[in-house]
C-alpha positions as CSV (number, residue, x, y, z in Angstrom):
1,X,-17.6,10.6,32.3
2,X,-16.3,11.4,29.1
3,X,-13.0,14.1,29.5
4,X,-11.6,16.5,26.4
5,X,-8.0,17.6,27.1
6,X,-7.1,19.4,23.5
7,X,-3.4,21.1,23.2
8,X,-2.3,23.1,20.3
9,X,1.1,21.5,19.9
10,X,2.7,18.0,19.9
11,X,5.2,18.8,22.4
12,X,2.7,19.8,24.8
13,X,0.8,16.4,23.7
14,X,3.6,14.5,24.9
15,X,3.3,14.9,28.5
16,X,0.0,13.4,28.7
17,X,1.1,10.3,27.3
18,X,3.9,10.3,30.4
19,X,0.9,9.9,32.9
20,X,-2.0,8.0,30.4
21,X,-1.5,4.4,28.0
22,X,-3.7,5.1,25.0
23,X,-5.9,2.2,24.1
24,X,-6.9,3.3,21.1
25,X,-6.7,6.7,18.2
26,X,-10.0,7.7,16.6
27,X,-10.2,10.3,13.7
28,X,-12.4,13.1,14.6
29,X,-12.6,15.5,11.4
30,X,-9.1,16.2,10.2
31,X,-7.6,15.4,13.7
32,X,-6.4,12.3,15.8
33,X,-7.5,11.7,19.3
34,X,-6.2,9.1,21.3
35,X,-8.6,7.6,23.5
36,X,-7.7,6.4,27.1
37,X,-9.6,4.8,30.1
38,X,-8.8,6.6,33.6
39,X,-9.9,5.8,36.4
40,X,-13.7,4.4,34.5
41,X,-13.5,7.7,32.5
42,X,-13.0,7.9,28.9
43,X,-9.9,10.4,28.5
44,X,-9.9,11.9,24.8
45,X,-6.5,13.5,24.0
46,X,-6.0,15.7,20.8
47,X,-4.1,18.7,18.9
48,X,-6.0,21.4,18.2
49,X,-3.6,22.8,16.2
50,X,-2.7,26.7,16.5
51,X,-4.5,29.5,15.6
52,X,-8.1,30.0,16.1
53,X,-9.5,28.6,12.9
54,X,-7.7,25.0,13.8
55,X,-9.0,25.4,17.3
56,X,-12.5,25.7,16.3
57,X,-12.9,23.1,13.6
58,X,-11.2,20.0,15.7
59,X,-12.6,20.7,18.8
60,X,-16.3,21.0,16.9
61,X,-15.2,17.6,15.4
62,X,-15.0,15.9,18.7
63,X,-17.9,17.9,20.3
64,X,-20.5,16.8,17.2
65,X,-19.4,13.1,17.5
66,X,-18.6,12.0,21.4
67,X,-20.9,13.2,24.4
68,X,-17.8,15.5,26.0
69,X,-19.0,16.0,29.5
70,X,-15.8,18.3,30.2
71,X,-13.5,20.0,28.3
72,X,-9.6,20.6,29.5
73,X,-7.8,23.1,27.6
74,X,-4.1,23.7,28.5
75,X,-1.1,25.4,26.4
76,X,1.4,28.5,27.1
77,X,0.5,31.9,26.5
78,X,2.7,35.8,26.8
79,X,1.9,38.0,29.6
80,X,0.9,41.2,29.2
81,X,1.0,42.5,32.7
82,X,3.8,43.3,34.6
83,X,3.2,40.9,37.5
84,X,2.4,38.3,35.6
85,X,5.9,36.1,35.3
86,X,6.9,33.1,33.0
87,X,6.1,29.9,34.5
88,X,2.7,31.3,36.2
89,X,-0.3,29.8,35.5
90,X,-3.5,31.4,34.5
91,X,-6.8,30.0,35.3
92,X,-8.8,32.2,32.5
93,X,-12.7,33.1,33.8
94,X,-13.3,35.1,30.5
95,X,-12.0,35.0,27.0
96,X,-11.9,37.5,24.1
97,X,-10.7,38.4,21.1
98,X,-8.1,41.0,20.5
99,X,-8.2,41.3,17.0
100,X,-12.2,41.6,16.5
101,X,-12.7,45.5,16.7
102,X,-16.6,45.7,15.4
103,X,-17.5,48.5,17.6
104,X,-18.6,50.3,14.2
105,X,-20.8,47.5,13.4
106,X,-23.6,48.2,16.0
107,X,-23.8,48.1,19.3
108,X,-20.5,46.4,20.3
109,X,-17.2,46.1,22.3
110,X,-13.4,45.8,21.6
111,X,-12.9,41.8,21.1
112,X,-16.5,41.4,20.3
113,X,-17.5,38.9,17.5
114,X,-21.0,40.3,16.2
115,X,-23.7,38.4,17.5
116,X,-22.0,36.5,20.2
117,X,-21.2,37.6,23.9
118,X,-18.9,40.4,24.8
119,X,-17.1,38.0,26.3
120,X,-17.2,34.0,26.5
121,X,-17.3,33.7,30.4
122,X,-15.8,30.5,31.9
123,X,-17.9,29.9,35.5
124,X,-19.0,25.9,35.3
125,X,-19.3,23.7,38.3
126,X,-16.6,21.9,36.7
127,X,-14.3,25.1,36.4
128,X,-14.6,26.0,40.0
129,X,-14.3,22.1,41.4
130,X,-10.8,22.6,39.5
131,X,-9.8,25.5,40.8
132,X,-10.8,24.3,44.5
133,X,-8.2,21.4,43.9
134,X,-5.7,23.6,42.9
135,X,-5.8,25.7,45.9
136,X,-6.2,22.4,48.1
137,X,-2.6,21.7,46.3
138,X,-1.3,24.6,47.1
139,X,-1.1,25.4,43.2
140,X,-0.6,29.2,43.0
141,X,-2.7,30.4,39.8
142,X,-3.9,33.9,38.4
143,X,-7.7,34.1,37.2
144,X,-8.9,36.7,35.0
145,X,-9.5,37.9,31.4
146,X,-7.3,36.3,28.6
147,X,-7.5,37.4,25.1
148,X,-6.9,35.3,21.6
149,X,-5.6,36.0,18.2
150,X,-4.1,34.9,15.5
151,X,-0.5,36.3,15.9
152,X,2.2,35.2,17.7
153,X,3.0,38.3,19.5
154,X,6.4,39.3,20.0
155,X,7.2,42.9,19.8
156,X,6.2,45.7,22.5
157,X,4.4,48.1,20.0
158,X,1.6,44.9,19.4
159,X,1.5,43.9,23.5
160,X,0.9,47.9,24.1
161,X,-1.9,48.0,21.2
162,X,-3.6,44.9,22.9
163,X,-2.9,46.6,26.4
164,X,-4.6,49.9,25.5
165,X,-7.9,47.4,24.1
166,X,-7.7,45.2,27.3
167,X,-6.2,46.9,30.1
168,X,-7.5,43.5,32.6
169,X,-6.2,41.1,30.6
170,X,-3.4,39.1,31.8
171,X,-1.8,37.0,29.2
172,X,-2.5,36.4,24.8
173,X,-2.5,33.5,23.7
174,X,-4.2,31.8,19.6
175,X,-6.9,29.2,20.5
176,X,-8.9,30.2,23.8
177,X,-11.3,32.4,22.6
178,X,-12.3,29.8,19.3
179,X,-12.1,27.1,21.8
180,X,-14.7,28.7,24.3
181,X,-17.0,30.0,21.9
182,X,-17.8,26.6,20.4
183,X,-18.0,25.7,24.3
184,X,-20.2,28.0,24.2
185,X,-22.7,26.7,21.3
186,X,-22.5,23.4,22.6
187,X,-23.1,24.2,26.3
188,X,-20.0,22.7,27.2
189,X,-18.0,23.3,30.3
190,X,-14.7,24.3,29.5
191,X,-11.3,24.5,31.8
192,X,-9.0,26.3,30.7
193,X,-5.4,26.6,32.1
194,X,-2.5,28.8,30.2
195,X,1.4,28.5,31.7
196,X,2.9,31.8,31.1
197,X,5.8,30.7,28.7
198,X,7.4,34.8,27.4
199,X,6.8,38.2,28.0
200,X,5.1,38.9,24.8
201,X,7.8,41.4,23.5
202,X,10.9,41.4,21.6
203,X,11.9,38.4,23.7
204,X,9.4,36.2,23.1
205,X,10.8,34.2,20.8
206,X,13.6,33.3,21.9
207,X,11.7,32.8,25.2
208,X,9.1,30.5,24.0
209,X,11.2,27.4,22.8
210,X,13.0,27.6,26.0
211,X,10.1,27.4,28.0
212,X,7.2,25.8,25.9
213,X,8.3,21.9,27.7
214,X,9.1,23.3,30.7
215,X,5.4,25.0,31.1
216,X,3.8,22.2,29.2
217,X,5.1,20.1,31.6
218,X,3.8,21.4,34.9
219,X,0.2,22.2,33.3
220,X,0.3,18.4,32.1
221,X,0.8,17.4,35.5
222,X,-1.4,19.2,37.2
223,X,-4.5,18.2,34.6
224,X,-3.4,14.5,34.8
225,X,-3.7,14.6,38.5
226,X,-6.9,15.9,38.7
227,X,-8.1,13.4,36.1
228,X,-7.0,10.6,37.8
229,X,-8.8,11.3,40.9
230,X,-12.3,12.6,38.9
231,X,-15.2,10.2,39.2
């Protein structure tokens, strides 16, 4: 089986390599993946980069060159509800994106790009075998709507504006949405698992740096795990 786990940042990068021994780094596109064998799978580790645009483009570098049978997404993200706490981890079943408002373009919704779903919806085999192992670990996890945009938010007037949008949605984050809609056009499954690392207001910033390794960390963990024991 040939595995995809893409991260947006180096320090999130780095955890991977605590668990895997790369054998070898490949150039995809603009991006470096280092290539690993676990377990008789071919492990294919990479930065995305942040923001949606870098998301897209390296991810659609891999995905036109290697056979990716699954893709493993993992990074931090800001709450945006209440009960949704830093260090939780979000199991997203649908993607969006907050800052595409074409609903006077036609016959579209809030986070809609035209032509493309309302909503890229996460429901593979491969999603739900992974969320079966996390509740078999005892791995608390929220699943539900997480929305993506190009802004790091950290100031309660833009979390309310995104709130009044997406009332369901539980955390923001930059890449998700550009990661599952090229998921999407190449009808690949895609995981995707976001550690809650601020609040998405006027603390977020001093939050994030403080928590980033921390969350990284644990989601690392977890995705190395389950790699380890796919076959």
């Amino acid at each position: 089986m040939k595995i995809a786990i893409i991260v947006p940042m180096a320090e999130e990068a780095e955890f991977y390599r605590n668990h895997f021994h790369s054998e070898n780094k490949e150039m995809f596109g603009s991006t470096e993946f280092e290539h690993f064998s676990v377990n008789g799978n071919d492990v294919y580790l990479g930065l995305s980069g942040i923001g949606k645009v870098q998301a897209a483009m390296n991810l659609s570098s891999l995905l036109t060159s290697v056979d990716i049978d699954v893709i493993f997404m993992t990074g931090s993200a800001g709450a945006l509800k209440e009960d949704v706490h830093q260090e939780d981890l979000v199991l997203p079943n649908a993607f969006a994106y907050y800052d595409a408002h074409n609903t006077a373009a036609g016959n579209y919704v809030e986070g809609q790009i035209p032509q493309q779903p309302a909503q890229f919806v996460l429901d593979s085999p491969k999603r739900e075998a992974f969320a079966n192992y996390l509740k078999k670990q005892n791995v608390a996890f929220r699943e539900g709507l997480v929305v993506t945009g190009d802004s790091f938010i950290a100031s309660s007037k833009q979390k309310e504006e995104i709130k009044k949008n997406f009332p369901d949605a539980l955390c923001v984050e930059m890449e998700g949405a550009a990661f599952a809609q090229v998921a999407h056009a190449f009808n690949k499954p895609l995981v995707a698992m976001r550690a809650i690392s601020d609040n998405g207001d006027g603390s977020a910033n001093e939050d994030f740096d403080t928590f980033v390794k921390k969350v990284g960390a644990k989601a690392a963990k977890l995705i190395s795990d389950y790699v380890e024991k796919m076959n």
